[in-house]
N, C-alpha and C positions, 0 to 999 in steps of 0.2 A: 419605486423611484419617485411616485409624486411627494410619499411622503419625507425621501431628504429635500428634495426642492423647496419643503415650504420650513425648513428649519429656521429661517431667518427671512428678513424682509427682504423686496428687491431692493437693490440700490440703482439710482435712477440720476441722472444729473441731465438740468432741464436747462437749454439755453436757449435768452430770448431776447431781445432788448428790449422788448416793452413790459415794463412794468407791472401794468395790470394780466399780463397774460401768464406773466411768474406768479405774481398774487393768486389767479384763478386756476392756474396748472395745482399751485402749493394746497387750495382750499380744499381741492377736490379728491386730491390723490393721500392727503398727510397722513393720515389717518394708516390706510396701506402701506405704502412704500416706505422707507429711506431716502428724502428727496435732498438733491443740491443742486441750488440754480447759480444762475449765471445770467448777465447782463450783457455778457459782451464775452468771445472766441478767447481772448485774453485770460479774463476773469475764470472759463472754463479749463483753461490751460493748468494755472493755480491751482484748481479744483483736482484735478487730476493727478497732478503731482504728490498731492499728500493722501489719496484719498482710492481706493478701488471703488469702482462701480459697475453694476451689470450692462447696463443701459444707457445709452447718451442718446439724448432728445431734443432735436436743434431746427428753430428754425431757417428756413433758408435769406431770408433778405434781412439783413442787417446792416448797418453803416459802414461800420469798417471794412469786413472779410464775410462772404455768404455763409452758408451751413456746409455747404460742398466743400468750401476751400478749407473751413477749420478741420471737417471729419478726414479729406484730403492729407492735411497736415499735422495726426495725430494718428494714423493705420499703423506706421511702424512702430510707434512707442508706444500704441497702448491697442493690438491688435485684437485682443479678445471682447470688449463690450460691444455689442449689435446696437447699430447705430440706425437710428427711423430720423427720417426729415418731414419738418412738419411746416408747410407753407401755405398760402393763402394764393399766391399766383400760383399752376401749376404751367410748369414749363413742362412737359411730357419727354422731349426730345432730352434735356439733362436727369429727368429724373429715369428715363428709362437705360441712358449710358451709365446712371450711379446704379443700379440696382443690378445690370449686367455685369459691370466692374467689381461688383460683390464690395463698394462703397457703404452701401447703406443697406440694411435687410428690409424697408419697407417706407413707402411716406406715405403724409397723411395730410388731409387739408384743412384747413381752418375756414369755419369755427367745427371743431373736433366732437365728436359726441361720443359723450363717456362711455358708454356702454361697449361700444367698438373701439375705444382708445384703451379701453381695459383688458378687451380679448388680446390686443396687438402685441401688450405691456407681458400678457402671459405667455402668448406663443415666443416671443422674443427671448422669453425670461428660459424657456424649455430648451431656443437651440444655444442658447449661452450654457444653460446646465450638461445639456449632449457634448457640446464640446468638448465641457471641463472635463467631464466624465472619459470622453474617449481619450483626447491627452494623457489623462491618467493612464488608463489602460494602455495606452502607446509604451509608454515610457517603461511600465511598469513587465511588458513584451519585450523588450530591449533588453533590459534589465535580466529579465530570465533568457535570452537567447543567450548574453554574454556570458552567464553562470554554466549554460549549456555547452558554450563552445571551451570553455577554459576546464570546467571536464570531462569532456571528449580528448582534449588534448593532452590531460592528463592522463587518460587512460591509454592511452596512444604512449605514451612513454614508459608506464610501466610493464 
C-alpha cells in the first residue's frame, strides 16, 4: 500500500493572506509536494475548480471569510481533500466543534514546525488514500452484488 501512496506527489493547496507565510510554506515544502497557494478563500476557490488536490491548508483569520467559513463552504463540492487549519490564535472551543463536525481532520499553530507539519501532511495524505481506496472497493461491491443479483434472477427463470 505504501508503495502506490508515493506514486506521485501530494497535492496540497495552501491558503493564507500573508504573503510571506505562502513564500515560506512554498520554500519549505516545494521540493516534496505539488503546492497551490492562495491568498485569499476566493483565490482558493479558483484553485479548486480546475485543479484536484489532496490536501487543503488554510489559515484561519483572514480578511474577508475565516478558514472555517471557506472549508465550511467548500465540504459539499469538494468532499474528499482532509482539510488542517492552521492559525496563530487558538480558539479551542471552534477548533474543537470543526474537528467533531468532521470539518477539518486536524489544526496546527503557528509558527508551524516542519518536522511535525510533515508527519500531519503524511498521516492526512494516508487517510485521503484509505478513503480513495475504500470507495473504490465500495463501488466496486456494488458492482458485483448487482452482477449477483441479476444472476440469481436469471437462474430463477430458467
Amino acid at each position: 500500500m505504501i508503495s502506490k501512496m508515493k506514486q506521485r506527489k501530494i497535492r496540497i493547496l495552501y491558503v493564507d493572506d500573508e504573503e510571506i507565510n505562502l513564500q515560506a510554506f512554498r520554500s519549505t515544502f516545494k521540493r516534496d509536494y505539488d503546492l497551490f497557494l492562495a491568498a485569499s478563500a476566493k483565490e482558493a476557490r479558483n484553485i479548486l475548480s480546475g485543479n484536484e488536490v489532496d490536501i487543503i491548508i488554510t489559515d484561519q483569520r483572514m480578511p474577508v471569510e475565516t478558514g472555517l467559513d471557506f472549508l465550511g463552504s467548500i465540504c459539499t463540492k469538494y468532499p474528499d481533500p482532509i482539510r488542517i487549519l492552521l492559525t496563530a490564535y487558538t480558539d479551542m472551543h471552534l477548533v474543537t466543534e470543526a474537528i467533531e463536525n468532521k470539518l477539518i481532520y486536524h489544526y496546527l499553530t503557528k509558527p508551524w514546525d516542519e518536522g511535525y507539519f510533515r508527519n500531519i501532511i503524511h498521516n492526512a495524505y494516508e487517510v485521503y488514500f484509505l478513503r480513495g481506496q475504500n470507495k473504490k472497493m465500495e463501488k466496486e461491491l456494488a458492482e458485483t452484488k448487482e452482477k449477483l443479483e441479476i444472476l440469481s434472477k436469471q437462474n430463477e427463470l430458467s
